[in-house]
PDB file of N, CA, C and O in Angstrom:
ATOM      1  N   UNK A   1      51.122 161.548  59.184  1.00  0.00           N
ATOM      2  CA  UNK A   1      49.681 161.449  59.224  1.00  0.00           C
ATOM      3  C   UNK A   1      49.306 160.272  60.115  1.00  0.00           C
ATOM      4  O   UNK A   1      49.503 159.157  59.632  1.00  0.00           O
ATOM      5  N   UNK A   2      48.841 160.343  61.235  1.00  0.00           N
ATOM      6  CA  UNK A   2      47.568 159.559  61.929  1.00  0.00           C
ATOM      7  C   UNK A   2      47.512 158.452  61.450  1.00  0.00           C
ATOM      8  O   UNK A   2      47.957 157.394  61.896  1.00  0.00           O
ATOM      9  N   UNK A   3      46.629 158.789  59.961  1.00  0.00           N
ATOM     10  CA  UNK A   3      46.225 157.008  59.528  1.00  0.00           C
ATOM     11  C   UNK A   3      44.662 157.056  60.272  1.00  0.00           C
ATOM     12  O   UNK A   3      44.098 158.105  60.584  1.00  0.00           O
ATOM     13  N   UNK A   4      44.201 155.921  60.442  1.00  0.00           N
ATOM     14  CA  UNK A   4      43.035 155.085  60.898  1.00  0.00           C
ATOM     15  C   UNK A   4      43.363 155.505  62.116  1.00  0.00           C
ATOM     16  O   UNK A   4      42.294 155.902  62.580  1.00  0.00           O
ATOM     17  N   UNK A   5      44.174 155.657  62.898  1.00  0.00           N
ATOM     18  CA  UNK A   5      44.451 155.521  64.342  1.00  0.00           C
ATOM     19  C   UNK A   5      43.563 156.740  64.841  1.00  0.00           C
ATOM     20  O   UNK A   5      43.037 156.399  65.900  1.00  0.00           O
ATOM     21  N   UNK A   6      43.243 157.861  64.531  1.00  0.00           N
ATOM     22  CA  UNK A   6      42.373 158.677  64.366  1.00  0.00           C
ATOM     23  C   UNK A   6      40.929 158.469  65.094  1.00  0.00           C
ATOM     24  O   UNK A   6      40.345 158.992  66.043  1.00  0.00           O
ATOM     25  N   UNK A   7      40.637 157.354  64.083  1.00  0.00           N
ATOM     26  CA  UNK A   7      39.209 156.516  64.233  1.00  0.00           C
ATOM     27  C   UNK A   7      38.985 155.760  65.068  1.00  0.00           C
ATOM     28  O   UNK A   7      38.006 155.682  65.811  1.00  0.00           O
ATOM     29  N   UNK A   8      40.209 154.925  64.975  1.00  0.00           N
ATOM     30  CA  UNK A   8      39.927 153.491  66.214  1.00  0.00           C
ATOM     31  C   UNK A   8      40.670 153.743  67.395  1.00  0.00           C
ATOM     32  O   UNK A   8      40.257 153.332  68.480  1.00  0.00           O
ATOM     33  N   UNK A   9      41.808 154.429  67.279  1.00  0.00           N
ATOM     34  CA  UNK A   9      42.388 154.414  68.367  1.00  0.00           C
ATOM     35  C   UNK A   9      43.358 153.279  68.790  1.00  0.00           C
ATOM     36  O   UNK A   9      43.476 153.144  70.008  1.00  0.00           O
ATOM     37  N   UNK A  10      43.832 152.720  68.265  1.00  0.00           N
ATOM     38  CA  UNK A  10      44.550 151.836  67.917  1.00  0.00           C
ATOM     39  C   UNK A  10      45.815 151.679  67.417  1.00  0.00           C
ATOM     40  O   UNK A  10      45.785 151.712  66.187  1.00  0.00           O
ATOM     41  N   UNK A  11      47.168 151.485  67.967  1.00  0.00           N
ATOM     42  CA  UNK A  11      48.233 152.133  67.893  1.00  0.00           C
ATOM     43  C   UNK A  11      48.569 151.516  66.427  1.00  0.00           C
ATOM     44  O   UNK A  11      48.871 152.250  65.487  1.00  0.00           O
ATOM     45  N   UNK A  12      48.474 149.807  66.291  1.00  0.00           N
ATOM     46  CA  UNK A  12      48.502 149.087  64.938  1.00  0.00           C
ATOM     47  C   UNK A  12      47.796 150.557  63.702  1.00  0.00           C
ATOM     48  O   UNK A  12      48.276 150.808  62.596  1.00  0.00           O
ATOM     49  N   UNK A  13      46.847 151.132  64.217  1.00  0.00           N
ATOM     50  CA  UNK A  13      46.677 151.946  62.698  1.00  0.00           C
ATOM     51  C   UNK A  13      47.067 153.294  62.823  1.00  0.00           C
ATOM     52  O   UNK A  13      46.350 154.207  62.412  1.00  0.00           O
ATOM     53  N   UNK A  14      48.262 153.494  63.415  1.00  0.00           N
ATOM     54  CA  UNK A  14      49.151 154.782  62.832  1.00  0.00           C
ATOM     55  C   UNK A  14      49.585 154.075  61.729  1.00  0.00           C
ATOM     56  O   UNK A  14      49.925 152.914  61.501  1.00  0.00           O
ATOM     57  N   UNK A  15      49.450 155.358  60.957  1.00  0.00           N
ATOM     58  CA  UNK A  15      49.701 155.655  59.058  1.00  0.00           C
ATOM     59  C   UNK A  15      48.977 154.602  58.302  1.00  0.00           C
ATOM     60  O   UNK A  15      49.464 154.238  57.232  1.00  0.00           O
ATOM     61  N   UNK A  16      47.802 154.034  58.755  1.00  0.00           N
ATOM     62  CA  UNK A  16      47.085 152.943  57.907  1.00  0.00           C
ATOM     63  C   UNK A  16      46.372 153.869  57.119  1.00  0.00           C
ATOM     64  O   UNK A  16      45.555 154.605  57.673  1.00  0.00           O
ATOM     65  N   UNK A  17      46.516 153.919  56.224  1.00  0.00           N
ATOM     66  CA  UNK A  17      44.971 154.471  55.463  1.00  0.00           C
ATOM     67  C   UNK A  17      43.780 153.492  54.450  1.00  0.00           C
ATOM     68  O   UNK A  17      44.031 152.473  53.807  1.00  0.00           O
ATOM     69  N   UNK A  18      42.561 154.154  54.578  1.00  0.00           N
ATOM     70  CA  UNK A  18      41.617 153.962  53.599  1.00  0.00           C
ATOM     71  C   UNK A  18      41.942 154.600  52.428  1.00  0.00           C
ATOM     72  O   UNK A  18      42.227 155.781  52.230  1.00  0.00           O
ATOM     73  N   UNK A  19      41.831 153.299  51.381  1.00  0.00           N
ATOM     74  CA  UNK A  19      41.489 154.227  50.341  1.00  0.00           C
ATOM     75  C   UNK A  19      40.234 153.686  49.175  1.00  0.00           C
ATOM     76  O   UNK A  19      39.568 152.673  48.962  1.00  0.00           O
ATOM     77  N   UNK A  20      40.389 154.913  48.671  1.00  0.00           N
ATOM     78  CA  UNK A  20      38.888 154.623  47.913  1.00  0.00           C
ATOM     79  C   UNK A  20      39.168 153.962  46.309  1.00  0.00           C
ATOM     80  O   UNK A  20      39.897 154.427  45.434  1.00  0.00           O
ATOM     81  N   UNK A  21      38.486 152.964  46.276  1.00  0.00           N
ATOM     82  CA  UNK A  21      38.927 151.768  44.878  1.00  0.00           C
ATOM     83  C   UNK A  21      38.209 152.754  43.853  1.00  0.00           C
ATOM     84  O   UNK A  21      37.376 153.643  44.029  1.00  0.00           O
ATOM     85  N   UNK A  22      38.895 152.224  42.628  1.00  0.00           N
ATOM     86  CA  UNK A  22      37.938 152.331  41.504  1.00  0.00           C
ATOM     87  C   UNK A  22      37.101 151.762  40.686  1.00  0.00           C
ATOM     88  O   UNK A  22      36.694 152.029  39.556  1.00  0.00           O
ATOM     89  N   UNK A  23      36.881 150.801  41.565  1.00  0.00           N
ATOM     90  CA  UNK A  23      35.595 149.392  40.948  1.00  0.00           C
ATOM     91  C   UNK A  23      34.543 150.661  41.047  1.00  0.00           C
ATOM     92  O   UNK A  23      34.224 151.461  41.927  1.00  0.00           O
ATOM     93  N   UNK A  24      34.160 150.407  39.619  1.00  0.00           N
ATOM     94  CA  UNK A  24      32.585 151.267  39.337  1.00  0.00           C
ATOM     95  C   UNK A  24      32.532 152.786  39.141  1.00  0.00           C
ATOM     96  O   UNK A  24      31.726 153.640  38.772  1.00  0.00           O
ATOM     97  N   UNK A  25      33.531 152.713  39.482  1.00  0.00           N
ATOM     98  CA  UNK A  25      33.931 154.304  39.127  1.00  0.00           C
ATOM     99  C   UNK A  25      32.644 155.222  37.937  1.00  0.00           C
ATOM    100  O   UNK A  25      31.796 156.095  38.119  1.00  0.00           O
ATOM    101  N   UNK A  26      32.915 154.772  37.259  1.00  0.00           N
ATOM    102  CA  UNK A  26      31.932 155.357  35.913  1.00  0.00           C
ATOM    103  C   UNK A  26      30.230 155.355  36.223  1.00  0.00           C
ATOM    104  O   UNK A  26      29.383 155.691  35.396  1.00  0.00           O
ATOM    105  N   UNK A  27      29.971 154.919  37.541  1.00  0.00           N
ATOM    106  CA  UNK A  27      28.885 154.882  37.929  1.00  0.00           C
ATOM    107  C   UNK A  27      28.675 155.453  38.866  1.00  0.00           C
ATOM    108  O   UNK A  27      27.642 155.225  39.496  1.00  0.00           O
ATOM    109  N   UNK A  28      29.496 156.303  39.239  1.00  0.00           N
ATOM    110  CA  UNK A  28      29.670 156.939  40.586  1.00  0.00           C
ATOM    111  C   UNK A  28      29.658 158.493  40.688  1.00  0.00           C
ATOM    112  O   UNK A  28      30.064 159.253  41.567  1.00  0.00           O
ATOM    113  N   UNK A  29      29.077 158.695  39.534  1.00  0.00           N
ATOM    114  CA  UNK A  29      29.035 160.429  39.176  1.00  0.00           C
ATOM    115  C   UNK A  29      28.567 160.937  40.523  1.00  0.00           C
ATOM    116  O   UNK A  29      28.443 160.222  41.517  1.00  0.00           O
ATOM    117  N   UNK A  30      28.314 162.269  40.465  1.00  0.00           N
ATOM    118  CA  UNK A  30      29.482 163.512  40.080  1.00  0.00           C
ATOM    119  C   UNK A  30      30.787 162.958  41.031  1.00  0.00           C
ATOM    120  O   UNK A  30      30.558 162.162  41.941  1.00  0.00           O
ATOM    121  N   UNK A  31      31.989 163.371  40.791  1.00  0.00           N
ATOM    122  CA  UNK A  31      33.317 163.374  40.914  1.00  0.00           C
ATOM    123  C   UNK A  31      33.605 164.306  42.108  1.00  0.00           C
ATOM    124  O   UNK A  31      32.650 165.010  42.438  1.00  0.00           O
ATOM    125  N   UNK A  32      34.728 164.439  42.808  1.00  0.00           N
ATOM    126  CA  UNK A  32      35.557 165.032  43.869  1.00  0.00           C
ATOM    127  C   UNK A  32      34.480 165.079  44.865  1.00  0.00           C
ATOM    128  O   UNK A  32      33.476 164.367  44.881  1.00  0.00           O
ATOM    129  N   UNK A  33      34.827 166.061  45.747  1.00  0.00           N
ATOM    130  CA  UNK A  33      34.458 166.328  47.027  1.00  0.00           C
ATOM    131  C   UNK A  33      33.389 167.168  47.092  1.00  0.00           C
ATOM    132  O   UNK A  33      32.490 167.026  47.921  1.00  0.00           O
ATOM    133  N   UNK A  34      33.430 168.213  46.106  1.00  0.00           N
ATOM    134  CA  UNK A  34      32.548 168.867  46.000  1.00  0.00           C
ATOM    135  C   UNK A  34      31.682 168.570  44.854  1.00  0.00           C
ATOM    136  O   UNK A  34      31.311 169.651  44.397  1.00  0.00           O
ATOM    137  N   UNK A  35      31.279 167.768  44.303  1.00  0.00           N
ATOM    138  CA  UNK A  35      30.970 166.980  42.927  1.00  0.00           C
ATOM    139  C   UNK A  35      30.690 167.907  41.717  1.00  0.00           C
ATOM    140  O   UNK A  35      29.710 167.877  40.972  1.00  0.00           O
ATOM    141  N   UNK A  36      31.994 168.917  41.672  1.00  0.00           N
ATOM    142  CA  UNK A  36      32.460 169.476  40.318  1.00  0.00           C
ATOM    143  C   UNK A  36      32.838 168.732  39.129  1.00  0.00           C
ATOM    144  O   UNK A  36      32.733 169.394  38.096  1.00  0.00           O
ATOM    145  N   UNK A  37      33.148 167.834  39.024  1.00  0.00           N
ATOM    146  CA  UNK A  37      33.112 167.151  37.731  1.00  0.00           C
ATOM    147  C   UNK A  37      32.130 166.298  37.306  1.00  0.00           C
ATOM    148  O   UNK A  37      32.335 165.175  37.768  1.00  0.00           O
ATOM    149  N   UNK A  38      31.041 166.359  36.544  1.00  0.00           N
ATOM    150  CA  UNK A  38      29.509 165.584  36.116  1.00  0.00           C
ATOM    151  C   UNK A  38      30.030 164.320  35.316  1.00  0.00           C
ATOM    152  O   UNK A  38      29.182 163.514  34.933  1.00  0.00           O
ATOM    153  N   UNK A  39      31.292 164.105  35.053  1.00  0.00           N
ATOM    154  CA  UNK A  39      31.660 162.783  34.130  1.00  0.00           C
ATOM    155  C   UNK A  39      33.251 162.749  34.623  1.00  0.00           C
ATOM    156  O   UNK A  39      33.942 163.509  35.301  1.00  0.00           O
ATOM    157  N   UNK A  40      33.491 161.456  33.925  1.00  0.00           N
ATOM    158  CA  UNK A  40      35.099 161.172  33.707  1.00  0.00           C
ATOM    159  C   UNK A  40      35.936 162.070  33.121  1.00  0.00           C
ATOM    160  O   UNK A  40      37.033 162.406  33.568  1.00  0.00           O
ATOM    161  N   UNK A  41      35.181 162.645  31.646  1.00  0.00           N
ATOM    162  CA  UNK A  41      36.343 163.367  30.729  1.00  0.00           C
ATOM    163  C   UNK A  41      36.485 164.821  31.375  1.00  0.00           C
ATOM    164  O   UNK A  41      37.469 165.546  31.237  1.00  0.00           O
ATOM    165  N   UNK A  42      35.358 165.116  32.087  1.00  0.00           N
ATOM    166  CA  UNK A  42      35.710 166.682  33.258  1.00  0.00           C
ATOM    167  C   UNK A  42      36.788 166.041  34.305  1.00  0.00           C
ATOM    168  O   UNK A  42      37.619 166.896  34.613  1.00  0.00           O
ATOM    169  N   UNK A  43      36.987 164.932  34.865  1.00  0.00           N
ATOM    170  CA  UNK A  43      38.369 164.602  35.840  1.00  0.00           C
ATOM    171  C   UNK A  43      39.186 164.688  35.000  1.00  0.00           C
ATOM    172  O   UNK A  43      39.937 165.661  35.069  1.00  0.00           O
ATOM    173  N   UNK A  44      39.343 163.827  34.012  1.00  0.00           N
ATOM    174  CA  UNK A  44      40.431 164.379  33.181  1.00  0.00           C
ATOM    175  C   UNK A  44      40.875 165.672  32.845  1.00  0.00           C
ATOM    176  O   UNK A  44      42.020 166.121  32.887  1.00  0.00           O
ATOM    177  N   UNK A  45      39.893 166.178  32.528  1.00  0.00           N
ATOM    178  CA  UNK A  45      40.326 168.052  32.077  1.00  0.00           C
ATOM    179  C   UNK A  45      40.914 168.719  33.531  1.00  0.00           C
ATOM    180  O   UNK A  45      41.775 169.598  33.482  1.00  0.00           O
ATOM    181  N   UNK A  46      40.477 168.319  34.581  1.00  0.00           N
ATOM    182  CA  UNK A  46      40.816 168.929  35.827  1.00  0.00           C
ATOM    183  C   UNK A  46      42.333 168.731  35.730  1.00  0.00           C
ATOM    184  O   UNK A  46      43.150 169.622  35.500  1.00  0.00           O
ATOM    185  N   UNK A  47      42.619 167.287  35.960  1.00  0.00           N
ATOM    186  CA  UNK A  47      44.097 167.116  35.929  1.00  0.00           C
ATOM    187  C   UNK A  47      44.749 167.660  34.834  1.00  0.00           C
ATOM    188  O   UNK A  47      45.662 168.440  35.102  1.00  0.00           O
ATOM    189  N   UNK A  48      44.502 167.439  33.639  1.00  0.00           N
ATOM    190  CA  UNK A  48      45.713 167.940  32.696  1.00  0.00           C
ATOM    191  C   UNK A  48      45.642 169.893  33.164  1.00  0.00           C
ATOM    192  O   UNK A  48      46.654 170.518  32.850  1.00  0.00           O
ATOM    193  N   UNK A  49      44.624 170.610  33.780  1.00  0.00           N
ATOM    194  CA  UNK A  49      44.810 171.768  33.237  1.00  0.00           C
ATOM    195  C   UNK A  49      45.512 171.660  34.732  1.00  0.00           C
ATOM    196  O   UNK A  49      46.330 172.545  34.984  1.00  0.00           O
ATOM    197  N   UNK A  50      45.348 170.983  35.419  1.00  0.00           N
ATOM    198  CA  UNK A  50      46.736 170.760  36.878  1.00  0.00           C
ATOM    199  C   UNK A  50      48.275 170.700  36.406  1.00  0.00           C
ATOM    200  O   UNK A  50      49.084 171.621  36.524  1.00  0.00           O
ATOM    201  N   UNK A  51      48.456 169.749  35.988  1.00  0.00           N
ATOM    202  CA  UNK A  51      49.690 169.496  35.199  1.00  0.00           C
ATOM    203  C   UNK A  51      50.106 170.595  34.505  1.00  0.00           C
ATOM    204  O   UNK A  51      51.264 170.937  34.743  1.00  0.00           O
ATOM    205  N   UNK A  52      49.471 171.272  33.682  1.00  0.00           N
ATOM    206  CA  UNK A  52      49.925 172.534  32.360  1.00  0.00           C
ATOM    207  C   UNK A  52      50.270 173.811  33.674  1.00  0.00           C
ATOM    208  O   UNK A  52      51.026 174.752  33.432  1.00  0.00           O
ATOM    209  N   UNK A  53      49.662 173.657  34.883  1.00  0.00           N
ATOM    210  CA  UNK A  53      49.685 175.196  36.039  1.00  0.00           C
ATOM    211  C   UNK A  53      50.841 175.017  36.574  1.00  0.00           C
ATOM    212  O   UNK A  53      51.690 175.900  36.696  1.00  0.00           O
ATOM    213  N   UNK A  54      50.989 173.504  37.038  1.00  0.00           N
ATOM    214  CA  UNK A  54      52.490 173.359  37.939  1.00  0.00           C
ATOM    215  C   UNK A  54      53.548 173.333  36.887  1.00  0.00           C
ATOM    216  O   UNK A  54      54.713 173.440  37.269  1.00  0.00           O
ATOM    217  N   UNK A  55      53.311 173.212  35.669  1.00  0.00           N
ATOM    218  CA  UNK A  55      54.819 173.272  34.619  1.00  0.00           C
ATOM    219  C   UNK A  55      54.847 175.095  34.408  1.00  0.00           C
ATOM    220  O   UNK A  55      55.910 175.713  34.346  1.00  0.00           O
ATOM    221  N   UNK A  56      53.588 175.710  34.324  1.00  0.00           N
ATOM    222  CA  UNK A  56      54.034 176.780  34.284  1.00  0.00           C
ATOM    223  C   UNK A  56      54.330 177.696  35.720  1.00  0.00           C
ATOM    224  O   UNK A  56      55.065 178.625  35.383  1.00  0.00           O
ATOM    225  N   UNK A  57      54.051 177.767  37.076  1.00  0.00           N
ATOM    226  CA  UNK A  57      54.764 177.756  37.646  1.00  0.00           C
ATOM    227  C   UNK A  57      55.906 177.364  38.416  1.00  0.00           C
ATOM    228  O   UNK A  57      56.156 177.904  39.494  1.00  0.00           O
ATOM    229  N   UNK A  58      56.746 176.285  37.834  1.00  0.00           N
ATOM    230  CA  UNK A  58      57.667 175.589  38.185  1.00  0.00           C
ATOM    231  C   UNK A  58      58.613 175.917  36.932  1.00  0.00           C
ATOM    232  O   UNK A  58      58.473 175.686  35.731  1.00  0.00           O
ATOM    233  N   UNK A  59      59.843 176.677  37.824  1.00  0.00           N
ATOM    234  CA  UNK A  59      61.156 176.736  37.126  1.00  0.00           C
ATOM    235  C   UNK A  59      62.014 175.908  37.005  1.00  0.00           C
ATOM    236  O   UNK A  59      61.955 174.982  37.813  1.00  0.00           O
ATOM    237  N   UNK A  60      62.866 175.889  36.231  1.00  0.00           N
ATOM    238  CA  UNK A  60      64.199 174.579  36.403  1.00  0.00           C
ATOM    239  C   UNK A  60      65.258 175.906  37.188  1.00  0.00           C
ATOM    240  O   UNK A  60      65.341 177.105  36.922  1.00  0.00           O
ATOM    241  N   UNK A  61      66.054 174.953  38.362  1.00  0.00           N
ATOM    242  CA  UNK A  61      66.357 173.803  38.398  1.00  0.00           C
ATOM    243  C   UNK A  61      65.475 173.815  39.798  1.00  0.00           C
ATOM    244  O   UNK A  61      65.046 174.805  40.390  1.00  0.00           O
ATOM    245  N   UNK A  62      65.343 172.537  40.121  1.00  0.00           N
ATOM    246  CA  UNK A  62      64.504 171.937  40.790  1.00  0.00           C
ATOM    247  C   UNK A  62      63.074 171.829  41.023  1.00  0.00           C
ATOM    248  O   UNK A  62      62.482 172.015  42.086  1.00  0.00           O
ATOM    249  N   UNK A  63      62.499 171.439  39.659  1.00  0.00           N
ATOM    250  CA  UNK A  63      61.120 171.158  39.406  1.00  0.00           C
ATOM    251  C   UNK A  63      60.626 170.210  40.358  1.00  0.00           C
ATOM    252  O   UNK A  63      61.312 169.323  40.866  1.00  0.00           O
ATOM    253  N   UNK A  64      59.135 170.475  40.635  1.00  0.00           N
ATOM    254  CA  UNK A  64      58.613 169.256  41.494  1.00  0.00           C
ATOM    255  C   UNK A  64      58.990 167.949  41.128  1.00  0.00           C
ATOM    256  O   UNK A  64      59.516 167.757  40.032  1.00  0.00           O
ATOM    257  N   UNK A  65      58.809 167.149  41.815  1.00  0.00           N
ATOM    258  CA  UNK A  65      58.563 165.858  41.134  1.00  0.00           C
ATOM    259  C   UNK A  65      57.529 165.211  40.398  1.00  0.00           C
ATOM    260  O   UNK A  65      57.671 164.145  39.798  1.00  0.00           O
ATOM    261  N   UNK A  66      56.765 165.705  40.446  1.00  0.00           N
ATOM    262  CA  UNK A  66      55.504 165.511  39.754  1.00  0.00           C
ATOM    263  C   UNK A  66      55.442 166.017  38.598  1.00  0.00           C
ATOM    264  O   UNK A  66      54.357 165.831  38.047  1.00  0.00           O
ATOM    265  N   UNK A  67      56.632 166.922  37.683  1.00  0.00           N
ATOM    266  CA  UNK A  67      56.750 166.819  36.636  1.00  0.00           C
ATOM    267  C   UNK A  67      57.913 166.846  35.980  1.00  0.00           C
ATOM    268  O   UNK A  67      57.947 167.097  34.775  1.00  0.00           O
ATOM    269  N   UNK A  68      59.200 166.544  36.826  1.00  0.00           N
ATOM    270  CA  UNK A  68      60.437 165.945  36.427  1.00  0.00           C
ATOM    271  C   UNK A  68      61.635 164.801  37.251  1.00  0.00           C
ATOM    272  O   UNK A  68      62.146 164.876  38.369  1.00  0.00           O
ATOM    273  N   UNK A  69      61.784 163.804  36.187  1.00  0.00           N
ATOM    274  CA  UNK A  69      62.496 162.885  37.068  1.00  0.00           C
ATOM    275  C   UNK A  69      63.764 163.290  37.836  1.00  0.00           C
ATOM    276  O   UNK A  69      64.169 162.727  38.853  1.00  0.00           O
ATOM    277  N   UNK A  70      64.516 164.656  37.034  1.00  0.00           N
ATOM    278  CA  UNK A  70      65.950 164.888  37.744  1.00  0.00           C
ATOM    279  C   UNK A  70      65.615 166.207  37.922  1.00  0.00           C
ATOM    280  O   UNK A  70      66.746 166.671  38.064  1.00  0.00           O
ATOM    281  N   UNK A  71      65.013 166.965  37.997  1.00  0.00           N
ATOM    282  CA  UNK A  71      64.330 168.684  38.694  1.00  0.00           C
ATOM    283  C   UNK A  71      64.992 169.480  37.933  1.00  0.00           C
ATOM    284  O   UNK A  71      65.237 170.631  38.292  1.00  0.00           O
ATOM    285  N   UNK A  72      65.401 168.968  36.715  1.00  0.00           N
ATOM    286  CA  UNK A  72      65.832 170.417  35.740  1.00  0.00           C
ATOM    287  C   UNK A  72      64.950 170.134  34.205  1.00  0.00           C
ATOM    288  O   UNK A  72      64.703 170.948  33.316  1.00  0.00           O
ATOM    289  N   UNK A  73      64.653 168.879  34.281  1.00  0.00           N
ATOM    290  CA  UNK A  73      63.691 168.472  32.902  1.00  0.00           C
ATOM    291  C   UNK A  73      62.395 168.387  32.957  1.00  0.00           C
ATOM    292  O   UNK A  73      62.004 167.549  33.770  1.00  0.00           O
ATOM    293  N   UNK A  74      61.430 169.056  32.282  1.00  0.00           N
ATOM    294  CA  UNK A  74      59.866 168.712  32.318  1.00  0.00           C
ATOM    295  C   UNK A  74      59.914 167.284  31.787  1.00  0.00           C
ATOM    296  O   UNK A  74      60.287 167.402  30.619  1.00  0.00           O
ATOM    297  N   UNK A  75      59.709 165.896  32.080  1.00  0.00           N
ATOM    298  CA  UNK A  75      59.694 165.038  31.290  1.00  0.00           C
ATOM    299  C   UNK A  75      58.187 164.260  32.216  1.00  0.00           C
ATOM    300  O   UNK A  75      58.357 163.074  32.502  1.00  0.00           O
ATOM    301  N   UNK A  76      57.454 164.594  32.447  1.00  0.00           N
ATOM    302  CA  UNK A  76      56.331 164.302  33.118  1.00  0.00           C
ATOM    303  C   UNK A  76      54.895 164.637  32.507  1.00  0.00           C
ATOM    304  O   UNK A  76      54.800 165.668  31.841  1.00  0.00           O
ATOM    305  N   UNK A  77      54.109 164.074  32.635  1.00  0.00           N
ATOM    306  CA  UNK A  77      52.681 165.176  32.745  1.00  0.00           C
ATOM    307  C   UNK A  77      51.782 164.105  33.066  1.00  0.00           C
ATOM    308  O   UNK A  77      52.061 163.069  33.668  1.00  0.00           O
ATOM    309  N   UNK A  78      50.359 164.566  32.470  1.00  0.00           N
ATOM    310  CA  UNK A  78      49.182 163.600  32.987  1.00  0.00           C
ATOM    311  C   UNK A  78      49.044 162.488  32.238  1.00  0.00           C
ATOM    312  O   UNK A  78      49.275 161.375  32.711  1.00  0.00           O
ATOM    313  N   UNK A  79      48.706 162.650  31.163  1.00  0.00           N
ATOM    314  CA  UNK A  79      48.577 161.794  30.021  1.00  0.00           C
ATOM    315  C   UNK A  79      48.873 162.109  28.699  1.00  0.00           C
ATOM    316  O   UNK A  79      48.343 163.220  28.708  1.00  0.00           O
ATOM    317  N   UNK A  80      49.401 161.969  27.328  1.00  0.00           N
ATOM    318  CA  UNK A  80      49.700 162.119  26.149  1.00  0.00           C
ATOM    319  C   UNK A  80      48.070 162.215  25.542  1.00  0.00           C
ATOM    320  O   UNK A  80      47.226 161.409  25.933  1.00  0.00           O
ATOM    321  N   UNK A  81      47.735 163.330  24.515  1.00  0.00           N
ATOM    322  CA  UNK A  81      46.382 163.060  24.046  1.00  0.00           C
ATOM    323  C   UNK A  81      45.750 161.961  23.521  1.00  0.00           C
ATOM    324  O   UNK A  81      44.624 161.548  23.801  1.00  0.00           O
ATOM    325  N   UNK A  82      46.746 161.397  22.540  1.00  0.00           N
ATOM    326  CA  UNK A  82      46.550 159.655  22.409  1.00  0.00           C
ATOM    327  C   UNK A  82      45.999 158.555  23.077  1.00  0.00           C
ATOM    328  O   UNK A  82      45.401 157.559  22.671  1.00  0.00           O
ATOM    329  N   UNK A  83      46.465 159.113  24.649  1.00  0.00           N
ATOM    330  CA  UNK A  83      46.334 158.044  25.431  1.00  0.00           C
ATOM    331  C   UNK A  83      44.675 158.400  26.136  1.00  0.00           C
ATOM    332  O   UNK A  83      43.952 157.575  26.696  1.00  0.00           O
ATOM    333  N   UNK A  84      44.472 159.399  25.977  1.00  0.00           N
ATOM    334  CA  UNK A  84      42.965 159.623  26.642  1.00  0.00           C
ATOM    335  C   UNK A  84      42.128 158.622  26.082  1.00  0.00           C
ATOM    336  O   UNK A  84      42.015 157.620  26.789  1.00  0.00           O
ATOM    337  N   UNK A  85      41.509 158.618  25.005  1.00  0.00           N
ATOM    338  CA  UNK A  85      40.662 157.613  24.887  1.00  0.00           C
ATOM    339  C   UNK A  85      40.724 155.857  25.935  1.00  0.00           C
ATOM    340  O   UNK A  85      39.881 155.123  26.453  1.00  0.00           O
ATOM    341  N   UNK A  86      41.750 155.861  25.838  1.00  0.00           N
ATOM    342  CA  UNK A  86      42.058 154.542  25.956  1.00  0.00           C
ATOM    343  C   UNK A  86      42.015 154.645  27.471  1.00  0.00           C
ATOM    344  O   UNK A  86      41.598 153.599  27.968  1.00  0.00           O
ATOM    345  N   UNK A  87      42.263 155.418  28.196  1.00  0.00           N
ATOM    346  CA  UNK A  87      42.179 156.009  29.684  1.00  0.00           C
ATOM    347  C   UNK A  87      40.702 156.093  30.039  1.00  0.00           C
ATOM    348  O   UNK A  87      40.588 155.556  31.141  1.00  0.00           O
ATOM    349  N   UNK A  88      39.924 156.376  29.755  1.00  0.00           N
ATOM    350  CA  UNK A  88      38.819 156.441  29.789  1.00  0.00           C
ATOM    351  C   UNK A  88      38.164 154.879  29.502  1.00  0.00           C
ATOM    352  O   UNK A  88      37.301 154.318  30.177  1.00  0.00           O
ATOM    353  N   UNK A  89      38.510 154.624  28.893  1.00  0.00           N
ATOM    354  CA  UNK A  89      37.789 153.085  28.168  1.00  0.00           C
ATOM    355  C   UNK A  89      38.169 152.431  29.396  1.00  0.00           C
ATOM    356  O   UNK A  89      37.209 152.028  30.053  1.00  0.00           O
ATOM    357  N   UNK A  90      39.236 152.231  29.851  1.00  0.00           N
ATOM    358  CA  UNK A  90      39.808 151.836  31.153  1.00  0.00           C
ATOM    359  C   UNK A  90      38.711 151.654  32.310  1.00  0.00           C
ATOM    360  O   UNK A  90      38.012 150.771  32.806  1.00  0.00           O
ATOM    361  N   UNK A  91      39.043 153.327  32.469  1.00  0.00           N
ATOM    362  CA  UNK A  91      38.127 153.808  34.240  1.00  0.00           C
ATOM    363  C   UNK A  91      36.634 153.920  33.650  1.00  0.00           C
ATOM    364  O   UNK A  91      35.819 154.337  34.472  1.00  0.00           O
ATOM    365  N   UNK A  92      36.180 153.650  32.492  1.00  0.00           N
ATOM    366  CA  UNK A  92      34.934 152.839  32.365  1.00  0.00           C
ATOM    367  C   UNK A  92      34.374 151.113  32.322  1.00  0.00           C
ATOM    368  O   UNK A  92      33.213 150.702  32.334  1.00  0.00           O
ATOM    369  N   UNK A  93      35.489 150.436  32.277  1.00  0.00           N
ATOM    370  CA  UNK A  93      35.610 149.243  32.402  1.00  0.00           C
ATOM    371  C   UNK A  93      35.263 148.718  33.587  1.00  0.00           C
ATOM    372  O   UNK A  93      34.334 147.915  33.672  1.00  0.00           O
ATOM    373  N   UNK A  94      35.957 149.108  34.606  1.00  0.00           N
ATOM    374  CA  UNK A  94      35.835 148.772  35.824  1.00  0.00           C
ATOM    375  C   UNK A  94      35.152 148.830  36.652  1.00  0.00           C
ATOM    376  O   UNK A  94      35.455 148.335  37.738  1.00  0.00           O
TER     377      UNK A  94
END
């Protein structure tokens, strides 16, 4: 990927990228690109029902990485249900 170099033209920004912080996040409604998600707990639902699609189309052996550390074990996902609250309290903090 380009990078910045794109923009400026500038050989220093091959593969530089922007990226977008999450200071304020929770104030920054609607969500993505197309602003399909009206809150935080709809990003969340996006990803986990991401996570549950790639475990069910992904066979062993050689699972993505994105949901196994050695490509024959699911030992991955988005978040544990437990941990949502506290995920949220988070990317509302900030």
């Amino acid at each position: 990927d380009p990078g910045r170099l794109l923009l400026t033209g500038q050989p220093a920004d091959l593969s530089a990228m922007d990226t977008t912080q999450l200071r304020g996040i929770s104030r920054t409604a609607p969500y993505f690109h197309n602003n399909s998600a009206a809150t935080l707990e709809e990003v969340l639902d996006h990803y986990e029902a991401f996570f549950r699609f790639v475990v069910r189309q992904a066979a062993p052996p050689n699972l993505p990485a994105i949901i196994s550390s050695n490509g024959s074990v699911v030992d991955r996902g988005f978040i544990a249900p437990e941990e949502r609250p506290a995920l949220l309290a988070y990317l509302r903090k900030l």
